[in-house]
N, C-alpha and C positions, 0 to 999 in steps of 0.2 A: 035556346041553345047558345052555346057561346060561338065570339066571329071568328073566322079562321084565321092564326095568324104566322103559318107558314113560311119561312122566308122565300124571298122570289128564287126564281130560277138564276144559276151563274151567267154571264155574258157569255155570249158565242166567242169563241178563238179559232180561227182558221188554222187547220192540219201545216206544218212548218215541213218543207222538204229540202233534204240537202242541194248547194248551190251545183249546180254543172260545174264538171271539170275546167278546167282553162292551160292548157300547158302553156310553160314558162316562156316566155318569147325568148329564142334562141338570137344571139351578141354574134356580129359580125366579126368576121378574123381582125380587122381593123381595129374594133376594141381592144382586142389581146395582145395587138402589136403594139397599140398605144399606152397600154399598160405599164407592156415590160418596157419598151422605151422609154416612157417617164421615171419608173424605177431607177433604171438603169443615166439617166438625167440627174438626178439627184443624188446617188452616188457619186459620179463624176463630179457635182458641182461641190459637196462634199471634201472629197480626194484633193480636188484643185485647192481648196481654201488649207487643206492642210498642208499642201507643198509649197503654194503661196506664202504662208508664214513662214512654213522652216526656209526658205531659199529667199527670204527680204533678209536674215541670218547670216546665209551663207554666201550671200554675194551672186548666185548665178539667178539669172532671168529667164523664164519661159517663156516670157510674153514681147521680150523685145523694146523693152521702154528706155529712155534715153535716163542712164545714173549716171551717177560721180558717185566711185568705188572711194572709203576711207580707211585706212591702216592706220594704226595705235604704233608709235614705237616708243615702248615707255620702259624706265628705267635701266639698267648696267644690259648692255650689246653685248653678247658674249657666243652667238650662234647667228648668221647670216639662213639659215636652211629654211624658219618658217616666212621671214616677213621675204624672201626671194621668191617662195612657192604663192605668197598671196600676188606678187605682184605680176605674176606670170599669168597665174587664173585670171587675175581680172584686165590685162593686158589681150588677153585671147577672147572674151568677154566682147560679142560683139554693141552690147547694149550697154556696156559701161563706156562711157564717153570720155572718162577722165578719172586719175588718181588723187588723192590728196593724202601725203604723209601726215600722221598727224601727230607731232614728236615733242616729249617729255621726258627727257633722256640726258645725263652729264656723258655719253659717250659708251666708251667701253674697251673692249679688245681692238687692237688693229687690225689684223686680220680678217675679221666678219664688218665691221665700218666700211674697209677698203673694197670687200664683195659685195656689199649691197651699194656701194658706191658704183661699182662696174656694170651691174645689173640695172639700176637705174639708168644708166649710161644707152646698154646697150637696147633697152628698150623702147627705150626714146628715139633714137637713132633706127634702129632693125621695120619696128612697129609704128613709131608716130604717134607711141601714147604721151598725151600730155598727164604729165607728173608734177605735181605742186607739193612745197614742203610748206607748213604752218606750225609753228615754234609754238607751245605753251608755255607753259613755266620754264624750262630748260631746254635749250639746243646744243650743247656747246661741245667742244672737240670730238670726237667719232661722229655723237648724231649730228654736229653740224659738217663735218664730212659727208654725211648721208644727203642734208639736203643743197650743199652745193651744188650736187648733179641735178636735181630738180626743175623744171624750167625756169618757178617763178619761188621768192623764199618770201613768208609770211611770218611777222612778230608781232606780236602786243609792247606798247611803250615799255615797261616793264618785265618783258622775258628777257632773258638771260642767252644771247651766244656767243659763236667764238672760242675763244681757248685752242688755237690753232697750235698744235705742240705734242710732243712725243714724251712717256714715262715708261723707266721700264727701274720695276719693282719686285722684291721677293722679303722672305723671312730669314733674315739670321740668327739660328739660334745656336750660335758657336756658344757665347756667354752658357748658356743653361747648359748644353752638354757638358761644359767645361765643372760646372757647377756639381754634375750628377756624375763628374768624374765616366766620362763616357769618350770614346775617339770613332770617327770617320776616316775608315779603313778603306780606300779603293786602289785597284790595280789600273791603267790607263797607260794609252799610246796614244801620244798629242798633247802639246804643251799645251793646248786649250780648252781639251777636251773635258776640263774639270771646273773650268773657269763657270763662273755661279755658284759652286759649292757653299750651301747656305749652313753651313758648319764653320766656315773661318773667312777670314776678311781677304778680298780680291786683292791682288798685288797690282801694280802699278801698269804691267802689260796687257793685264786683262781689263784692268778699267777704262784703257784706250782701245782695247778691243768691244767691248759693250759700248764705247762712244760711239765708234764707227759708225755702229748697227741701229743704235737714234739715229745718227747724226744724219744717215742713209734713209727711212722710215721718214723724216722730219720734210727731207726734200721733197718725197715723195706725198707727204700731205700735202704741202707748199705748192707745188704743181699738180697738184688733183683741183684745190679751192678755185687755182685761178684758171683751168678751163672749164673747170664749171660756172663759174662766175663771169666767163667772159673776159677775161682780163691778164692780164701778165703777172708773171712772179715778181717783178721787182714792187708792185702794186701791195701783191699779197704780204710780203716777206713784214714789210716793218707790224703788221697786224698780227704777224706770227708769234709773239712771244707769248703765249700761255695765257693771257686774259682775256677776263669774258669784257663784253659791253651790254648794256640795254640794249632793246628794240630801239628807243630812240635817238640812240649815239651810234648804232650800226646802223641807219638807213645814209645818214650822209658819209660813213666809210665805203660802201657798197657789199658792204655784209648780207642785207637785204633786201629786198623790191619795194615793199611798202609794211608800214604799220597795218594792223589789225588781227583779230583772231579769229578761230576757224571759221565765223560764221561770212566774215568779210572772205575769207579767201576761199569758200563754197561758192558764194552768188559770184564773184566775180570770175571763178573759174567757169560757172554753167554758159555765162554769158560770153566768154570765150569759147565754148566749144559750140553755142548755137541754143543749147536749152534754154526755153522762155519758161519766167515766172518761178517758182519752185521746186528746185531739181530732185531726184528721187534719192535719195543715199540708201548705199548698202555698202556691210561692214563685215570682216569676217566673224564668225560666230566665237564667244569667246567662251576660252576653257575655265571652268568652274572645279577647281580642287579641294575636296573636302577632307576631312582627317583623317578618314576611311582611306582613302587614294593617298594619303600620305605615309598611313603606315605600313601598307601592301607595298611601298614604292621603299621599302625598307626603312624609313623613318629617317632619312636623312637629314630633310628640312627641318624636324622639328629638334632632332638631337645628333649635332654634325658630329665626325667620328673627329676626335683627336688627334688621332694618326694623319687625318689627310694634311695636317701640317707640316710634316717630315716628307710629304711628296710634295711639296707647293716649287713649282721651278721658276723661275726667273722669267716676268710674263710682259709682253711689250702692250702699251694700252694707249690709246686715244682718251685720256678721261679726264675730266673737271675735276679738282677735287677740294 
């Protein structure tokens, strides 16, 4: 017979039964506290790092750290309103330890020169803020009115200040009317009430009448320099005649304290006020105008109206030119 050849039987497998329940181990309230607190941790630290940037911008501190605030005053002064609002912020600022003007400017209008001259004045005086000016490339008549009130005045051998002197300038376009066969008709009471008329040439009463009104503004530069400067008018006066000097030919006039530029009159100012090692600067945020903003602002800047030369008056200026 043949042998059997069957295959063997399969292996035993033992019967598999589901595992016993286990319920979830139930998290202390402590977890859920610590949850949302860490959440809410991170958010905050978050929030801060973004207020932290915009406010190193804008000049104000949350945190209390010892700055030296800086202002830009750069090119034609013709509004005293913004660089007066920065310096009040940062005067009230109790973490800002110190100002430093930091000017690039041939002047500008008298009138806004002469208020931020006063304003430097009175804050120095009122508050106790030290206020440094530091010259770059140009200081000279309005913005170096600005910073004679300053405590201490900063130049580079080669900046330009000075120019202590009053102009006062308009457009006459008698010739061209006269040209376009055109006449300047007004009615007036007051033999001077017409004086500037930028349609025909000033008569002789009137030219000693706009003298005056230099000649009055002149003084009053004249006597702003030298108590800010420290010093007397008869000091100031022979410096007065309308020219600039170098940094290095104003330091032995007493035009300014020392040579150097912003970064000498930074550390030296921190170390006046007490800051050790590297002071923190914060600056006001600066406006960024793009085309878009220019020509919603009615396009002014880019294509002036014509016309505003027939209102141009007779304008008194502190300026280099």
């Amino acid at each position: 017979m043949p042998e059997d050849v069957s295959p063997p039987p399969p292996p035993y497998v033992a019967p598999s039964y589901p595992a016993p329940y286990v319920p979830p181990r139930r998290r202390s309230a402590w977890f859920y506290i610590g949850t949302i607190g860490g959440s809410f941790a991170v958010i905050a630290l978050v929030l801060t790092g973004i207020i932290w940037g915009t406010t190193r911008s804008s000049g104000w501190s949350p945190f209390g750290s010892d700055e030296i605030a800086v202002i830009d005053v750069t090119g034609m002064i013709l509004t005293a309103d913004k660089i007066d609002a920065q310096l009040r912020a940062y005067a009230d600022d109790d973490s800002v330890k110190a100002i430093i003007l930091h000017i690039d400017s041939p002047g500008g209008a008298a009138s806004p020169s002469q208020e931020i001259y006063h304003e430097i004045e009175r804050l120095r005086q009122e508050k106790h803020t030290k206020i440094v000016a530091s010259v770059d490339s140009v200081g000279a008549s309005g913005a170096y009115y600005i910073a004679s009130a300053c405590d201490r005045v900063y130049a580079n051998q080669a900046s330009v200040v000075g120019s202590i002197g009053v102009v006062m300038e308009w457009t006459n376009y008698g010739d061209l009317m006269r040209w376009a066969k055109l006449k300047s008709v007004d009615i007036h009471a007051g033999e001077l009430k017409t004086a500037g008329d930028p349609s025909r040439d000033m008569t002789p009463k009137e030219q000693a009448y706009f003298q005056s009104l230099v000649d009055n503004m002149y003084s009053q530069f004249v006597h702003d320099v030298a108590v800010g400067r420290h010093t007397t008018e008869d000091k100031i006066k022979p410096l007065a005649t309308g020219q600039v000097w170098t940094g290095q030919q104003a330091l032995p006039l007493g035009l300014i304290d020392k040579e150097g530029g912003l970064r000498v009159a930074l550390m030296d100012t921190a170390k006046e006020v007490g800051i050790s090692g590297e002071p923190t600067v914060v600056s006001p945020a600066k406006e960024e105008r793009g085309l878009l903003s220019m020509l919603l602002s009615g396009g002014e800047d880019l294509f002036p109206n014509p016309g505003k030369l027939l209102e141009h008056a007779p304008g008194f200026y502190f300026l280099w030119k």
